[in-house]
ZALUM-856741 format. One record per residue (C-alpha): residue number from 1; residue in three letters; x, y, z. Coordinates in nm, 3 decimals, m for minus. Example, Ala and Ser with C-alpha at 12.3 -4.5 7.8 and 13.67 -1.06 7.14 Angstrom:
! ZALUM-856741
{bake 1 'ala' {1.230 m0.450 0.780}}
{bake 2 'ser' {1.367 m0.106 0.714}}
This chain:
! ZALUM-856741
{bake 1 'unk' {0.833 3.202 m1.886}}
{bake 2 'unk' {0.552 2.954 m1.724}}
{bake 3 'unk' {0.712 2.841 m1.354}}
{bake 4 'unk' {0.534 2.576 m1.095}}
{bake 5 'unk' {0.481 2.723 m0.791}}
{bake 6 'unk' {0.803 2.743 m0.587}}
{bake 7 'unk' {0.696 2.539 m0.314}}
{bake 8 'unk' {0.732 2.254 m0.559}}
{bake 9 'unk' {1.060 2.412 m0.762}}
{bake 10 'unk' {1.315 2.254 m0.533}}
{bake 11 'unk' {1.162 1.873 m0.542}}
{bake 12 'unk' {1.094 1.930 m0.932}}
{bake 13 'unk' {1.252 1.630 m1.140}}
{bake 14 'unk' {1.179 1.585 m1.522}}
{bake 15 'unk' {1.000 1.265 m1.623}}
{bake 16 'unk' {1.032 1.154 m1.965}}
{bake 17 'unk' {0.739 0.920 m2.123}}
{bake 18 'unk' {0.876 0.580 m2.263}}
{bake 19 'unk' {0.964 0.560 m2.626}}
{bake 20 'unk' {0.735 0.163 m2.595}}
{bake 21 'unk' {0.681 m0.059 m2.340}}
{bake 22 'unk' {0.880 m0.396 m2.400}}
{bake 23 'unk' {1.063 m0.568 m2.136}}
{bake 24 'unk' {1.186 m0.947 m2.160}}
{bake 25 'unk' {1.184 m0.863 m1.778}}
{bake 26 'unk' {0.991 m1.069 m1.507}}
{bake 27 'unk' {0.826 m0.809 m1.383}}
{bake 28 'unk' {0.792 m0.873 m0.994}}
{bake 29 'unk' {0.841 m0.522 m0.870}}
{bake 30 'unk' {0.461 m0.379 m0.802}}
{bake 31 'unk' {0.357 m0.554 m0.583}}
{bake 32 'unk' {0.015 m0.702 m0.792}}
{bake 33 'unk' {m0.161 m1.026 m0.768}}
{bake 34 'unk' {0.002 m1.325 m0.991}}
{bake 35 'unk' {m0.377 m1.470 m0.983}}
{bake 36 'unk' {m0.630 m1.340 m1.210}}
{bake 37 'unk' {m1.014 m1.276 m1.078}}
{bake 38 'unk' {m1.233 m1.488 m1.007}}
{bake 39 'unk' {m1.506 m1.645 m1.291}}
{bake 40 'unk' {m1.744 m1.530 m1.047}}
{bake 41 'unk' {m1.600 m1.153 m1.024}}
{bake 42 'unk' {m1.521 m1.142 m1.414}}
{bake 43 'unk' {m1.892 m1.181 m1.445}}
{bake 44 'unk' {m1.970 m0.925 m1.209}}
{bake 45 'unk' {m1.754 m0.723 m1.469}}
{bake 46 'unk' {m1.912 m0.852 m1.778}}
{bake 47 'unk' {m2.279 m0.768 m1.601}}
{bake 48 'unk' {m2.170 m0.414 m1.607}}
{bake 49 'unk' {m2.077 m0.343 m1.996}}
{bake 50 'unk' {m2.389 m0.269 m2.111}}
{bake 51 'unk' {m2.363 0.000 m1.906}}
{bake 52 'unk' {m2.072 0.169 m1.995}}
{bake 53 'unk' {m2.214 0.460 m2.151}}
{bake 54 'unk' {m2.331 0.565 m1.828}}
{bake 55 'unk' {m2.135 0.737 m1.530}}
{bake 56 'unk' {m2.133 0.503 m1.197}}
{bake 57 'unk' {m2.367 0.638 m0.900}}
{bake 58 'unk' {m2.190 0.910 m0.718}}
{bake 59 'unk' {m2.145 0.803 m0.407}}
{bake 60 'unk' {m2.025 0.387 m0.490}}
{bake 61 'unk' {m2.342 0.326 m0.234}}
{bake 62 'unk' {m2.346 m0.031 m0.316}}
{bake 63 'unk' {m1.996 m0.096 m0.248}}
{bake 64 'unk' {m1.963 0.127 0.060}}
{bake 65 'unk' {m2.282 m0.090 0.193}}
{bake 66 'unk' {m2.094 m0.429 0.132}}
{bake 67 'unk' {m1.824 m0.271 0.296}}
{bake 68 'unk' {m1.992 m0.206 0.583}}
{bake 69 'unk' {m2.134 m0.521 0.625}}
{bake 70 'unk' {m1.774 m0.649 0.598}}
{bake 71 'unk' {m1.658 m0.432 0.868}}
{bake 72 'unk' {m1.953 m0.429 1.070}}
{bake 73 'unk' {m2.001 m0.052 1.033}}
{bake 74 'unk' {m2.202 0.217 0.883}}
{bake 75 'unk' {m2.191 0.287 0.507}}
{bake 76 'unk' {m2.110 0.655 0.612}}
{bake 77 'unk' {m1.745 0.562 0.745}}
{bake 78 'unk' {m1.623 0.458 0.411}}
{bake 79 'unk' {m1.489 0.677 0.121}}
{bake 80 'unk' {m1.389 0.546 m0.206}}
{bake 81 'unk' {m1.127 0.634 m0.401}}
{bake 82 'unk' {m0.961 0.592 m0.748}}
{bake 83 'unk' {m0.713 0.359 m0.577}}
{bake 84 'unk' {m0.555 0.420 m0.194}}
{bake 85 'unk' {m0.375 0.675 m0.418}}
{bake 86 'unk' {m0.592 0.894 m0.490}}
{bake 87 'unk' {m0.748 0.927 m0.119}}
{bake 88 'unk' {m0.368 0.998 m0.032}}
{bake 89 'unk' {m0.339 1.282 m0.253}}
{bake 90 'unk' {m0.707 1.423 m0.056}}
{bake 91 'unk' {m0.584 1.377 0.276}}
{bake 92 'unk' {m0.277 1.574 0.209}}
{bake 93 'unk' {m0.501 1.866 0.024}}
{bake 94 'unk' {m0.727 1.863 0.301}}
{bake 95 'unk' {m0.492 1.863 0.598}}
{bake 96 'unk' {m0.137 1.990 0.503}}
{bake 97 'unk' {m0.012 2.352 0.438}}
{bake 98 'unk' {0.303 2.530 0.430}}
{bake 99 'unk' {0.333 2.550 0.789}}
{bake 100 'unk' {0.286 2.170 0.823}}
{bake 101 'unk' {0.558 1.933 0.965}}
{bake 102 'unk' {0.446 1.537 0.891}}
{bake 103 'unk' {0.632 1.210 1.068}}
{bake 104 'unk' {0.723 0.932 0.787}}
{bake 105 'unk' {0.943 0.624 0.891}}
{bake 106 'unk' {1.236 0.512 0.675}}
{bake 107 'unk' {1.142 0.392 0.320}}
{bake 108 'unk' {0.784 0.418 0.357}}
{bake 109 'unk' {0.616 0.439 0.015}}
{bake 110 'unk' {0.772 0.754 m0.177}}
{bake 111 'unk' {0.422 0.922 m0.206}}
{bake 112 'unk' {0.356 0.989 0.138}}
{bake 113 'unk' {0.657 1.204 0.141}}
{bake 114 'unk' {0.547 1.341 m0.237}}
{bake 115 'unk' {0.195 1.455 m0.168}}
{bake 116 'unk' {0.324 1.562 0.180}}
{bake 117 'unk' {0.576 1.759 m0.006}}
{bake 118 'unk' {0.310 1.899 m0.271}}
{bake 119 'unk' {0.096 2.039 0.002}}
{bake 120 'unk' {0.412 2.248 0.134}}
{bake 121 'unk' {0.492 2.065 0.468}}
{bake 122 'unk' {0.813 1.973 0.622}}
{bake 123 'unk' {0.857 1.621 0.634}}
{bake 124 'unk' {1.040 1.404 0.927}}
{bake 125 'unk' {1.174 1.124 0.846}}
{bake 126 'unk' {1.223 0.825 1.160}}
{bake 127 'unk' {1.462 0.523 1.143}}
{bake 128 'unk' {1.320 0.192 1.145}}
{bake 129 'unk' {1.419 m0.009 1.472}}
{bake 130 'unk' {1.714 m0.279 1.393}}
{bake 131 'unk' {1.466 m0.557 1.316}}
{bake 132 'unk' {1.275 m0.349 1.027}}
{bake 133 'unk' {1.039 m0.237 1.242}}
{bake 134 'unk' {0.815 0.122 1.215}}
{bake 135 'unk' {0.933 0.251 1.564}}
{bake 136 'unk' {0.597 0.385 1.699}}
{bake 137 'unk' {0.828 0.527 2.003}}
{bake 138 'unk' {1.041 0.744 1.760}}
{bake 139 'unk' {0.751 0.810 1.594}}
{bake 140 'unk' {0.621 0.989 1.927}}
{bake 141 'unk' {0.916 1.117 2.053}}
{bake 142 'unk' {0.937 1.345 1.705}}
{bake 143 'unk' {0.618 1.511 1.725}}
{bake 144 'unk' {0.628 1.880 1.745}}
{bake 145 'unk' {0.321 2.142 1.776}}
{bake 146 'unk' {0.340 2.202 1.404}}
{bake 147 'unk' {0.278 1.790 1.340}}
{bake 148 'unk' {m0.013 1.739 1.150}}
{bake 149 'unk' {0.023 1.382 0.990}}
{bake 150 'unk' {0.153 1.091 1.047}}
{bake 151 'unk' {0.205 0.846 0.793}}
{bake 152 'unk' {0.218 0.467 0.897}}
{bake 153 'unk' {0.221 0.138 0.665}}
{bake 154 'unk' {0.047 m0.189 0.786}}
{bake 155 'unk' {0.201 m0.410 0.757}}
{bake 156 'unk' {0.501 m0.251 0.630}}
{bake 157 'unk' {0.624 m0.147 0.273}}
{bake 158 'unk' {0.897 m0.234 0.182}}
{bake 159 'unk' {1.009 m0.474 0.459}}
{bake 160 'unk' {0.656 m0.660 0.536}}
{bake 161 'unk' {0.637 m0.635 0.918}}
{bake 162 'unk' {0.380 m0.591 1.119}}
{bake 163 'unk' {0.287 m0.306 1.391}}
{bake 164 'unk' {0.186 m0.503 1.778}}
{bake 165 'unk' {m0.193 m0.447 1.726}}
{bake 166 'unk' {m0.193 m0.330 2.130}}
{bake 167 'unk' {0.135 m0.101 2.095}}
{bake 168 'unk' {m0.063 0.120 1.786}}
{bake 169 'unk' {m0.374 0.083 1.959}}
{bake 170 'unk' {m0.204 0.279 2.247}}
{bake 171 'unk' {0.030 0.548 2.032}}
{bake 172 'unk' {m0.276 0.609 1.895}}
{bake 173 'unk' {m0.447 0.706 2.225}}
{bake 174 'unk' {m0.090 0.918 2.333}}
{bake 175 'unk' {m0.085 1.133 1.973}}
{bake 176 'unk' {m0.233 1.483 2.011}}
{bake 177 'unk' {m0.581 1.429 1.856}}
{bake 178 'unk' {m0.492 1.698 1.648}}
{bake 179 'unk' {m0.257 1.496 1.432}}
{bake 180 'unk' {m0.417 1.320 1.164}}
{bake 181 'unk' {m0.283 0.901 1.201}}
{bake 182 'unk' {m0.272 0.766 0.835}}
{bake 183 'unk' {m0.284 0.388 0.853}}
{bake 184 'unk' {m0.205 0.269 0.498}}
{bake 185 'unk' {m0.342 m0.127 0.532}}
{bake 186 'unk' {m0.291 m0.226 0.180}}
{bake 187 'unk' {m0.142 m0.551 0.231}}
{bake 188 'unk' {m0.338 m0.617 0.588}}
{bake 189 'unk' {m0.520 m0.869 0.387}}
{bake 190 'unk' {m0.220 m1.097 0.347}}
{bake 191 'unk' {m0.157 m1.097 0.735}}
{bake 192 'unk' {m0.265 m1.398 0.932}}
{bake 193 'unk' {m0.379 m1.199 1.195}}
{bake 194 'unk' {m0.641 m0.984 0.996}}
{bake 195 'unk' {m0.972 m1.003 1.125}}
{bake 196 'unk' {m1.106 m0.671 1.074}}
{bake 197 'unk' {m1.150 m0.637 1.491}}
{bake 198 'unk' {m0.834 m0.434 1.501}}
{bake 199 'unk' {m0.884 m0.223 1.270}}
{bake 200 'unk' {m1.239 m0.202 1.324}}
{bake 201 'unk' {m1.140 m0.120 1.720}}
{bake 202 'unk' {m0.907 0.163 1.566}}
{bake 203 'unk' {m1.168 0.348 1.346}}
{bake 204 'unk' {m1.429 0.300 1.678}}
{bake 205 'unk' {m1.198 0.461 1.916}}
{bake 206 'unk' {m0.992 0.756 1.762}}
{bake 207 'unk' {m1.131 1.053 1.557}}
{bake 208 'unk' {m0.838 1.124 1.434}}
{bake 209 'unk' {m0.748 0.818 1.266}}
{bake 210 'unk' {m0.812 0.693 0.928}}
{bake 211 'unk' {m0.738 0.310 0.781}}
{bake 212 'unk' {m0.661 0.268 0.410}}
{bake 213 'unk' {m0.716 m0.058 0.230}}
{bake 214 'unk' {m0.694 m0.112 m0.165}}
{bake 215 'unk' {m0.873 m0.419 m0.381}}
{bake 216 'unk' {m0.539 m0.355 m0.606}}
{bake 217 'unk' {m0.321 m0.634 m0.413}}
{bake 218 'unk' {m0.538 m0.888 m0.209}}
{bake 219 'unk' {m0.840 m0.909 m0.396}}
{bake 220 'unk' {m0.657 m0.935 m0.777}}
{bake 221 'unk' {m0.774 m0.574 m0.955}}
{bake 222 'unk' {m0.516 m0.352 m0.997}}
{bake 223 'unk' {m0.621 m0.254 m1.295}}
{bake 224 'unk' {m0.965 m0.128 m1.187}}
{bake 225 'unk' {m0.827 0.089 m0.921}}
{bake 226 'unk' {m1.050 0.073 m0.633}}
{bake 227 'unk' {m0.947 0.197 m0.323}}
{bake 228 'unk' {m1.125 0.328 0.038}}
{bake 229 'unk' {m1.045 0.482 0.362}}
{bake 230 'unk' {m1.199 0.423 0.671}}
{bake 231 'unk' {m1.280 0.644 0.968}}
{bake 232 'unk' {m1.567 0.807 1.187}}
{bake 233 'unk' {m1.803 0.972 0.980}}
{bake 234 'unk' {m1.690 1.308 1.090}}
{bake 235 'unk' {m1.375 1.286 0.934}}
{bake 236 'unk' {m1.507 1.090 0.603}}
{bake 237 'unk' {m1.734 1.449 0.548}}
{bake 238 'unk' {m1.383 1.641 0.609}}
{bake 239 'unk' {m1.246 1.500 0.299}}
{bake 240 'unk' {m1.540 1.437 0.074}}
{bake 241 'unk' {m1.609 1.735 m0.026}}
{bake 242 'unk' {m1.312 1.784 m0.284}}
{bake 243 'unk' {m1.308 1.465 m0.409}}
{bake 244 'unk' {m1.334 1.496 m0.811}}
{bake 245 'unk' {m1.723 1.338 m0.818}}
{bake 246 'unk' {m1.752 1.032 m0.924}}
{bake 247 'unk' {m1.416 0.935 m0.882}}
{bake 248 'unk' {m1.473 0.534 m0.950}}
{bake 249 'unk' {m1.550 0.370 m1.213}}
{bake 250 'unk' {m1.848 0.109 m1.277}}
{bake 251 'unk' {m1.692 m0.209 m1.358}}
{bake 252 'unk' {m1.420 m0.123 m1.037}}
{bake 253 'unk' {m1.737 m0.085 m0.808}}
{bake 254 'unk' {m1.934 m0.442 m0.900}}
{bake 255 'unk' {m1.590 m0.607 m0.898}}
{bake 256 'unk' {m1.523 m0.507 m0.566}}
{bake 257 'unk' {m1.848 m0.546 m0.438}}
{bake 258 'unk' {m1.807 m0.913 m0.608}}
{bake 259 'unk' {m1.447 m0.967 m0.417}}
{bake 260 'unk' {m1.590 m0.894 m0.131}}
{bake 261 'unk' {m1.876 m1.219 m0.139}}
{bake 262 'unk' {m1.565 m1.419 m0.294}}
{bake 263 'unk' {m1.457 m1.615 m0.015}}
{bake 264 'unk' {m1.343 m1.904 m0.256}}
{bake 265 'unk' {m1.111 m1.697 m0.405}}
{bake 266 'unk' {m1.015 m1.544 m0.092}}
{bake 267 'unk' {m0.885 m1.832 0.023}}
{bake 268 'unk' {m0.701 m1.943 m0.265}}
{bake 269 'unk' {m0.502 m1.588 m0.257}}
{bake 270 'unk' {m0.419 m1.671 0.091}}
{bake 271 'unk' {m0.312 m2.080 0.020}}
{bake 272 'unk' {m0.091 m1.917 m0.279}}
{bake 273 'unk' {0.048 m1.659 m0.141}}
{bake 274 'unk' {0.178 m1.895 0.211}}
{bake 275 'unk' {0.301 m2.152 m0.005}}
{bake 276 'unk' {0.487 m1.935 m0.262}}
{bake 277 'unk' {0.675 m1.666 0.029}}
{bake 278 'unk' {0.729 m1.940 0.202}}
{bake 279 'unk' {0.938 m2.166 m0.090}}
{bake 280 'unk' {1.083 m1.802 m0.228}}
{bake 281 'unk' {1.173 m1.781 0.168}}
{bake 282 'unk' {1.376 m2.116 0.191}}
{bake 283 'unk' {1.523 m2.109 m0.111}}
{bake 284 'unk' {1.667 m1.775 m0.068}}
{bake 285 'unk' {1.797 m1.834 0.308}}
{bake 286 'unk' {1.950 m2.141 0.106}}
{bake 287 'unk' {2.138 m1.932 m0.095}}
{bake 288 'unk' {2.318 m1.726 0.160}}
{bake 289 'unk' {2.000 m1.387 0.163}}
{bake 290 'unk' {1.871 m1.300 0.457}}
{bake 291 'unk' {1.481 m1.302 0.444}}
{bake 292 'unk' {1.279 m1.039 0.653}}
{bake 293 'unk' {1.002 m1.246 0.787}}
{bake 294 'unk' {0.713 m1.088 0.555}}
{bake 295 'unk' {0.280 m1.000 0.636}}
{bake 296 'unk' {0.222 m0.863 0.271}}
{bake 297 'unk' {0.320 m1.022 m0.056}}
{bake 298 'unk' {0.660 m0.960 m0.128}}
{bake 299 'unk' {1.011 m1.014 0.039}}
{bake 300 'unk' {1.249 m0.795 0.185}}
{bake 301 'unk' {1.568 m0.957 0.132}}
{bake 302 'unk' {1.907 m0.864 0.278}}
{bake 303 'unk' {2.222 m0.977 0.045}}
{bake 304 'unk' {2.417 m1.068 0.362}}
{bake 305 'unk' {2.747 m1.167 0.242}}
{bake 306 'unk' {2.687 m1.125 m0.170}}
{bake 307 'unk' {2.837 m0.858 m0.321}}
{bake 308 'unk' {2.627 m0.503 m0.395}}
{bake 309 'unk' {2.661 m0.568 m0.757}}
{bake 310 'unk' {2.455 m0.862 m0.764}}
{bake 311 'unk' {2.142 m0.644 m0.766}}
{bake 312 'unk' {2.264 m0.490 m1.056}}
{bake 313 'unk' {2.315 m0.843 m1.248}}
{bake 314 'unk' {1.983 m0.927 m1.133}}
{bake 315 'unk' {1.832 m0.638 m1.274}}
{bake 316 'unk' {1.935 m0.740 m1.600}}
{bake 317 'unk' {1.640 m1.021 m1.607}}
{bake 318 'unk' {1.402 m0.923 m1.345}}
{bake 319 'unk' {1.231 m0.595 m1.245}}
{bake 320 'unk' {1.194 m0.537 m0.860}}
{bake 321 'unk' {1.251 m0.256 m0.637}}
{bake 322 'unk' {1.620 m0.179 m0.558}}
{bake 323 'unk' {1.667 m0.118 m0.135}}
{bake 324 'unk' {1.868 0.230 m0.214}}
{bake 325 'unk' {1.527 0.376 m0.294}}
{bake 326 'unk' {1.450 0.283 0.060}}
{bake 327 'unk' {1.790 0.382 0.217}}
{bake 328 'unk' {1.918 m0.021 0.208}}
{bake 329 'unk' {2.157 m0.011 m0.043}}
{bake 330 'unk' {2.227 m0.393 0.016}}
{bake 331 'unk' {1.864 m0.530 0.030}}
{bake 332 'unk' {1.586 m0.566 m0.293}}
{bake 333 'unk' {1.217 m0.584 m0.265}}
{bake 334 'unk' {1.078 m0.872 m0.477}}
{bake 335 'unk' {0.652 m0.926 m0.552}}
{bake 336 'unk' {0.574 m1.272 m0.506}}
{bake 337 'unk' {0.506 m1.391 m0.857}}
{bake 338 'unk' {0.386 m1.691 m1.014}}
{bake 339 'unk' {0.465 m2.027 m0.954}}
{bake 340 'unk' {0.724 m2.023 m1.249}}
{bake 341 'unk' {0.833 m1.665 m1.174}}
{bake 342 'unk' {0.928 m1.741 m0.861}}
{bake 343 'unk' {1.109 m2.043 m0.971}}
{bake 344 'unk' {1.304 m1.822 m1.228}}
{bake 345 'unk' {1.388 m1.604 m1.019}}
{bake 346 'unk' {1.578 m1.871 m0.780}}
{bake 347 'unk' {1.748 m1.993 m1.094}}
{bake 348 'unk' {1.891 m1.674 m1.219}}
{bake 349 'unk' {2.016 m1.615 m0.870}}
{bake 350 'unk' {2.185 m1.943 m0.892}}
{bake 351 'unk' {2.384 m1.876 m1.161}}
{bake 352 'unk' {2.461 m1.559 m1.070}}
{bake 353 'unk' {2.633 m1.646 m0.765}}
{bake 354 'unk' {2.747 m1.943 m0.942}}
């Protein structure tokens, strides 16, 4: 009889495929963009089609340089990925065995523990500090000489706060450089204080650091999947290598490299996305939730004094991310949606407690 390999046998849980997809559901659980692409970046895509017959060049060399002149750095520090998830998966090939131990803190995103897991290492998990907070002093104070990666989120999935730019800075400079410092930034772009210079000061000063940012949230193409990481050259060449070549595809590449030039629409994700959190924001605390003051573009929200069992009413009509899967049995993760969606969603709540 066929077995996986046993490092894998004790995590193994059977997935069944969906019998069809169709949900009456708002679906405000994944985080996405409400806003479609831009006119100007769906003509980027439409430039491409005639094309389609054709792989993409290897290396994404036109999207790497835009990148670069984005960031103010070398094409060679940027690697692109099939989505932030794939370049996940690489890092934990590359860097983790069986006598691994990796640092996650409480509820970070499942897959840093799974392809952490998949690669054979221990994994340590850290509590969050009472406000929600990654605990970069926990964090420190459980590395061992067997750490080999830590994990961090930027700001913050699922509660959407924010690391002190000068407290990572300086973990970052007490971690053995041995350990590898994973900074997933996929929401960064929603946080009023992005400006590239931290970041940009983080890949300039650490070799053992690497950034990842996505164009799945901000920049409105999840369905592309276009993803990078960012990091000294040195360490890009350490994981390049056994990437599956080309792993992007064309019309991913010239949308990004459109998003990027899009400042229009850059700014209209960012004058959307204030206004909505922050009417989803009052009208919750109006109802008796407690909001987590959010950086990305969803909510954290506490139930306070509702009962447990409203998330399970709520589920009923909406789709969003239960807090048990993040070890806050009393909280729910909700994607800022649409204008209307968001509206709906304060209605249903209404009655519900109603």
């Amino acid at each position: 009889m066929v077995e996986i390999r046993k490092s894998l046998q004790g995590l193994h849980q059977p997935q069944a495929y969906p019998e069809k997809i169709v949900s009456e559901r708002l679906p405000l659980d994944r985080n996405e963009s409400p806003l479609l692409p831009s006119a100007f970046v769906q003509e980027a895509i439409i430039q491409e089609l005639s094309q389609l017959s054709r792989y993409p060049e290897n290396s994404a060399f036109a999207l790497r340089q835009a990148l670069g002149g984005n960031w103010q750095l070398a094409p060679d520090h940027f690697l692109i990925g099939n989505g932030s998830f794939e370049i996940l998966s690489l890092l934990a090939q590359v860097f983790l065995d069986t006598t691994s131990q990796v640092i996650v803190p409480q509820g970070t995103f499942i897959w840093h523990k799974k392809f952490s897991h998949f690669s054979g290492a221990k994994v340590e998990t850290v509590p969050l500090d009472p406000q929600y907070q990654v605990s970069l002093a926990a964090i420190q104070a459980a590395i061992i000489p067997e750490t080999k990666m830590i994990w961090l989120t930027d700001p913050f999935n699922p509660t959407g706060t924010k690391l002190n730019p000068d407290q990572l800075h300086q973990f970052c400079r007490e971690v053995p450089s041995s350990v590898v410092i994973v900074i997933d930034e996929a929401y960064m772009e929603f946080s009023d204080g992005d400006t590239l210079e931290n970041s940009r000061k983080l890949v300039e000063s650490f070799d053992n650091v690497i950034l990842l940012r996505t164009f799945s949230k901000f920049y409105r193409l999840a369905s592309v999947r276009i993803g990078y990481a960012v990091a000294q050259p040195a360490l890009i060449q350490m994981i390049l290598p056994y990437r599956i070549p080309p792993n992007h595809n064309r019309l991913g590449v010239a949308a990004a490299v459109a998003s990027l030039a899009d400042n229009k629409s850059q700014q209209e994700t960012l004058h959307f996305m204030k206004k909505e959190k922050s009417h989803l924001t009052q009208a919750l605390t109006e109802l008796g939730f407690k909001v987590i003051p959010s950086h990305a573009n969803f909510l954290f929200v506490s139930l306070e004094n509702h009962p447990n069992a409203m998330i399970n009413k709520l589920a009923e009509q909406v789709i969003f991310k239960p807090g048990k899967y993040f070890g806050y049995p009393s909280h729910f993760r909700l994607t800022i949606g649409t204008t209307d969606q968001n509206r709906q969603v304060i209605e249903m709540l209404k009655q519900l407690i109603n």
